[in-house]
C-alpha positions as CSV (number, residue, x, y, z in Angstrom):
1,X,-89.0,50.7,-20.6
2,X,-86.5,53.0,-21.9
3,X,-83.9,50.8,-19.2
4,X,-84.6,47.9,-20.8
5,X,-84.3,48.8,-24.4
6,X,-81.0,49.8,-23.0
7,X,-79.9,46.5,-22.2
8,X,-81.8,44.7,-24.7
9,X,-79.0,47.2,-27.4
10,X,-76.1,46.4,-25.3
11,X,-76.7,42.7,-25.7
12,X,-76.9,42.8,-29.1
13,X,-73.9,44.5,-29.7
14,X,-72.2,41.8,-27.1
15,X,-73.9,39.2,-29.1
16,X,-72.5,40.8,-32.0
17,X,-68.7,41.2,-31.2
18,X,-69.2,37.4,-30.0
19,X,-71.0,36.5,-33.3
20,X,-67.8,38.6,-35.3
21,X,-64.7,36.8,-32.9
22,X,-66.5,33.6,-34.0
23,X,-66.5,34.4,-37.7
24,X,-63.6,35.3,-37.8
25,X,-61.6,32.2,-36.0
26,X,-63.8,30.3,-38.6
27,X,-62.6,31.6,-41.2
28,X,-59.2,31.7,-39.9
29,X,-59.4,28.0,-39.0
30,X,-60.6,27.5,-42.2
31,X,-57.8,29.3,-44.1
32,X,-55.1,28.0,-42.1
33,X,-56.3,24.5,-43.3
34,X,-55.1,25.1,-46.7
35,X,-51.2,25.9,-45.2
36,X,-50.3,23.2,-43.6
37,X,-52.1,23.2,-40.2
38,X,-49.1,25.8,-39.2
39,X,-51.6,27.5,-37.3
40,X,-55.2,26.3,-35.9
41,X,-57.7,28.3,-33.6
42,X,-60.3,26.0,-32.0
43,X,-62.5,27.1,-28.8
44,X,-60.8,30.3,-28.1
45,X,-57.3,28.2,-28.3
46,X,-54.5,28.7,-30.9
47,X,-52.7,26.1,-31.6
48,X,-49.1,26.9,-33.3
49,X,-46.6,25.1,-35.0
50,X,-43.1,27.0,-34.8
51,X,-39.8,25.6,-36.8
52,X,-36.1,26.4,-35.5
53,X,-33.5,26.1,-38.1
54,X,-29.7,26.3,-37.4
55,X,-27.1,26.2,-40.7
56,X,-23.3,25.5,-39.2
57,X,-20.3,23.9,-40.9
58,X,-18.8,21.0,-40.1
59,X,-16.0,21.3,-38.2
60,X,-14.7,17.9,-37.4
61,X,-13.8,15.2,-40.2
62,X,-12.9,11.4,-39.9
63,X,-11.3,9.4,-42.3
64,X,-10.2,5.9,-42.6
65,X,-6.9,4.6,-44.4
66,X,-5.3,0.6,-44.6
67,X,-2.5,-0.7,-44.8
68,X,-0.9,-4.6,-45.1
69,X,1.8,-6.2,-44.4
70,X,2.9,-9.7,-45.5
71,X,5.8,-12.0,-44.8
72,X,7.1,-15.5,-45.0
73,X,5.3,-16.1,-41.2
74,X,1.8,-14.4,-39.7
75,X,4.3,-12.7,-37.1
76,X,6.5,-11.5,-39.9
77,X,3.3,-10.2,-41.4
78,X,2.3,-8.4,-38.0
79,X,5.1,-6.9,-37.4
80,X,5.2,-5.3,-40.9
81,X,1.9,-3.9,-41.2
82,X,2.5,-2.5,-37.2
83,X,5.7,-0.4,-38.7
84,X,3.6,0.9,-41.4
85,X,1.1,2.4,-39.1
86,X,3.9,3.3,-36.5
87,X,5.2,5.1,-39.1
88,X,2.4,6.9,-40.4
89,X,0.9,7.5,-36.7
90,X,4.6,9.6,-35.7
91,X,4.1,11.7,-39.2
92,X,0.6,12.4,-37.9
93,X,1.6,13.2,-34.5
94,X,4.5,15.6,-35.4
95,X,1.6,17.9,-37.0
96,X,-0.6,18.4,-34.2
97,X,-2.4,15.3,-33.7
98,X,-3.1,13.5,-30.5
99,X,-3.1,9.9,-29.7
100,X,-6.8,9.8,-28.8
101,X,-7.5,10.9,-32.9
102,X,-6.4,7.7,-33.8
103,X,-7.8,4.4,-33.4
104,X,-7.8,0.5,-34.9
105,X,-11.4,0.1,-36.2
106,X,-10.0,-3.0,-37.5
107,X,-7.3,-6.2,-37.6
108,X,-7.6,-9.0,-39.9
109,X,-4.5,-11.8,-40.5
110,X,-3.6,-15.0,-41.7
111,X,-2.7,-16.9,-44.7
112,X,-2.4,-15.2,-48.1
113,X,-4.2,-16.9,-50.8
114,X,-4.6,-14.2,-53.0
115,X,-0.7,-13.0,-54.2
116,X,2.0,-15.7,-52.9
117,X,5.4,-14.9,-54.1
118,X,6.7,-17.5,-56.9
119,X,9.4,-19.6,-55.8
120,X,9.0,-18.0,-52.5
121,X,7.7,-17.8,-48.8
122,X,8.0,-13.5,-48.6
123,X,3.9,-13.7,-49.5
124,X,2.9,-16.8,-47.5
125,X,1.2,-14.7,-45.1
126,X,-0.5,-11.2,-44.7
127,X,-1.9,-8.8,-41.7
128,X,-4.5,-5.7,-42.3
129,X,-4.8,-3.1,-40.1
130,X,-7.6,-0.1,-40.3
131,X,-7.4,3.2,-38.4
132,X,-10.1,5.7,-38.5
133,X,-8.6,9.5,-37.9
134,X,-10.5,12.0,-36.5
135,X,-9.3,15.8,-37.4
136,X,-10.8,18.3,-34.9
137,X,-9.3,20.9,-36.8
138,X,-10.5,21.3,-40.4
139,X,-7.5,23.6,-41.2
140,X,-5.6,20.4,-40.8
141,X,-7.1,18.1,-43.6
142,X,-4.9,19.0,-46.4
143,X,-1.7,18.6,-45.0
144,X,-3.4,15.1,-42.9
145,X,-4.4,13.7,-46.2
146,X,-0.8,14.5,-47.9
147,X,1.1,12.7,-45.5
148,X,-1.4,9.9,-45.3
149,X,-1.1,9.7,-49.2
150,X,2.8,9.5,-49.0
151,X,2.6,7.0,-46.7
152,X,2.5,2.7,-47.7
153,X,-1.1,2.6,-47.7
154,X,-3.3,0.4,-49.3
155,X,-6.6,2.4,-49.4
156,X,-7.6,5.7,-47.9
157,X,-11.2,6.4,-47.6
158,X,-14.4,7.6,-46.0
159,X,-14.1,11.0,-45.5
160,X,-17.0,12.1,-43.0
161,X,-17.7,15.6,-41.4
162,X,-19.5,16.1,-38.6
163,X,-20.3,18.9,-35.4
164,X,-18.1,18.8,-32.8
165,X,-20.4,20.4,-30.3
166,X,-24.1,20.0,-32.4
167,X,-26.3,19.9,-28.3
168,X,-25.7,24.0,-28.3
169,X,-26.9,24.0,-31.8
170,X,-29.8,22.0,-30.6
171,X,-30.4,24.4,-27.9
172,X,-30.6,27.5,-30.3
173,X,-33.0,26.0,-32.8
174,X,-35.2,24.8,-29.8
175,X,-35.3,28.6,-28.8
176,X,-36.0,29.7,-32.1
177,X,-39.0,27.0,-32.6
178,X,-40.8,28.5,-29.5
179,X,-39.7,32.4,-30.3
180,X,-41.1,31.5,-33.9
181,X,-44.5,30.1,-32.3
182,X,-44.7,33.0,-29.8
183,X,-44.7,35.7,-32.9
184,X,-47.0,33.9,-35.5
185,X,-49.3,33.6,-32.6
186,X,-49.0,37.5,-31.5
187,X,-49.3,38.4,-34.7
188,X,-52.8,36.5,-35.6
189,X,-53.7,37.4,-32.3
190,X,-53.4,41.1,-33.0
191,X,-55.5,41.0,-36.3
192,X,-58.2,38.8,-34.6
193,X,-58.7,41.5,-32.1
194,X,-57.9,38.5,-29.5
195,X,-55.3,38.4,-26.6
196,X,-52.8,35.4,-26.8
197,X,-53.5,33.6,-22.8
198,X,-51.2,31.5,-21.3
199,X,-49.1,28.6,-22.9
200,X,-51.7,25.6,-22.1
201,X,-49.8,22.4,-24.0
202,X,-46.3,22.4,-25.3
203,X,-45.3,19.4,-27.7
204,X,-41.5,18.9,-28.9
205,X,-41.6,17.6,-33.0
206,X,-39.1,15.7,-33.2
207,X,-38.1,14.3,-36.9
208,X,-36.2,10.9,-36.2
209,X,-37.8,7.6,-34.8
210,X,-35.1,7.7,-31.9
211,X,-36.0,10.9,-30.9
212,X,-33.2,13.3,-31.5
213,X,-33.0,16.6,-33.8
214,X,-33.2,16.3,-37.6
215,X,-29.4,17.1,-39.0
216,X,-28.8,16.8,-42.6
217,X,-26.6,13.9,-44.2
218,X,-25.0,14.0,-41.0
219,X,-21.5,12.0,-41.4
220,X,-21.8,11.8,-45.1
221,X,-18.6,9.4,-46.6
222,X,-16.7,10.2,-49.6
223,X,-14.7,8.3,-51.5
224,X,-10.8,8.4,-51.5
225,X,-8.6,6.5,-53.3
226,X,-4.7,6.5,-51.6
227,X,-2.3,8.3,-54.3
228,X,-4.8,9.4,-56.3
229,X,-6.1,12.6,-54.3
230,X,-6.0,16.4,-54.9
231,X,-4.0,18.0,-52.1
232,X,-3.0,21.0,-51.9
233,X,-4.6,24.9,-52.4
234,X,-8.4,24.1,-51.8
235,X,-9.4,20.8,-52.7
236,X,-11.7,19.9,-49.7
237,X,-14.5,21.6,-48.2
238,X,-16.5,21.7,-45.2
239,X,-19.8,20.0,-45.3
240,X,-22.5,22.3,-43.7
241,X,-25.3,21.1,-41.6
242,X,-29.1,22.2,-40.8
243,X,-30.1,21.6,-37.4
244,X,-34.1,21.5,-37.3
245,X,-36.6,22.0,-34.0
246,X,-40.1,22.3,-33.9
247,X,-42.6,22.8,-31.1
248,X,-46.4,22.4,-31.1
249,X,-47.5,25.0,-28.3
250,X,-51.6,25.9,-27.3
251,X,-52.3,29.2,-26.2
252,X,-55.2,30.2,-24.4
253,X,-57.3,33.1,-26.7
254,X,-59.3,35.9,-24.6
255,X,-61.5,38.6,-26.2
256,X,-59.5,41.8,-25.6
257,X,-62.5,43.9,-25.3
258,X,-63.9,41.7,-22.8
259,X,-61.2,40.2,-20.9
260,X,-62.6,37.0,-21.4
């Protein structure tokens, strides 16, 4: 008799701790509910949602800048708007840049409707030329942006910044997404008296429809005007950039009292 009121005691108090561990991922579950979902317990299984956040600044820009040419024949016209951007290309090369910054995004020509010369054929025809630069150095853009305002321009514009090298970034906020799962779940773990298992599901969030990383207003234009811009001293700045990861990860719970 005295054996088996023994074991009839001891069941209880397993009963018991059981009865407790549930409560208590209830009421956790239930809690969790009202933030977010950020962390779920269901059938002795965590689920955690961990967020990586990287802040860098930009350092790569690209800008754009346009100039014409005109003349009494479309070659005429050609060949002026070419020595425009020959010159402009050698000022641009003579501080650091390569070839490969530059390149035509665009060539229109033909006859000039809007601003033919009176009593003459020096306007009959025009050429346009855009070039997009790309500065890989951001201690560059003042003195880039002087020369190209010196220069016979027509429009300078669309000043965009951007991460040279953002798939490292990408890599760090990835490990800080799963580091940031791993503790929230240790540390909920540890105040449920409950043992985090081993990792049974791990889900990459991604925030855009094509499936890479979430950077803020990446490439971001702004609007210059040729002749009309503040060089000189500090008048531009580098754009910085948050570089987001999250990870959905299911951990397998155990009682730590029971090893189950």
């Amino acid at each position: 008799m005295a054996g088996a009121a023994t074991a009839a005691s001891a069941n209880r108090r397993k009963n018991m701790k059981y009865f407790s561990l549930t409560f208590l991922l209830v009421a956790f579950l239930s809690s969790s509910r009202c933030f977010g979902q950020d962390v779920s317990v269901q059938e002795n299984r965590m689920i955690v949602y961990g967020t990586g956040t990287i802040d860098a600044a930009a350092d790569r820009a690209k800008l754009n800048f346009t100039v014409k040419g005109f003349g009494s024949t479309l070659q005429e016209a050609v060949n002026v708007a070419r020595t425009k951007v020959g010159d402009i290309t050698s000022q641009l090369l003579s501080q650091g840049l390569k070839g490969a910054n530059l390149y035509t995004s665009a060539f229109t020509s033909g006859d000039n409707f809007g601003g033919k010369a009176f009593l003459s054929s020096s306007r009959d025809y025009r050429a346009q030329i855009d070039v997009i630069v790309t500065i890989d150095s951001l201690d560059m853009l003042e003195s880039v942006v002087s020369t190209l305002t010196k220069g016979a321009l027509e429009k300078l514009s669309d000043i965009s910044f951007s991460l040279k090298s953002d798939s490292l970034l990408k890599l760090e906020a990835r490990r800080l997404a799963v580091e940031n799962a791993q503790t929230k779940a240790n540390i909920i773990a540890k105040q449920l008296g409950v043992e985090v298992g081993k990792v049974l599901s791990v889900e990459e969030l991604l925030s855009y429809s094509d499936g890479d990383f979430y950077i803020t207003d990446p490439n971001r234009p702004v609007a210059l005007q040729a002749g009309t811009v503040k060089v000189g001293g500090a008048s531009f700045y580098a754009q910085r950039f948050n570089i987001k990861s999250g990870v959905r990860i299911i951990f397998e719970l155990s009682n730590r009292a029971n090893g189950k």
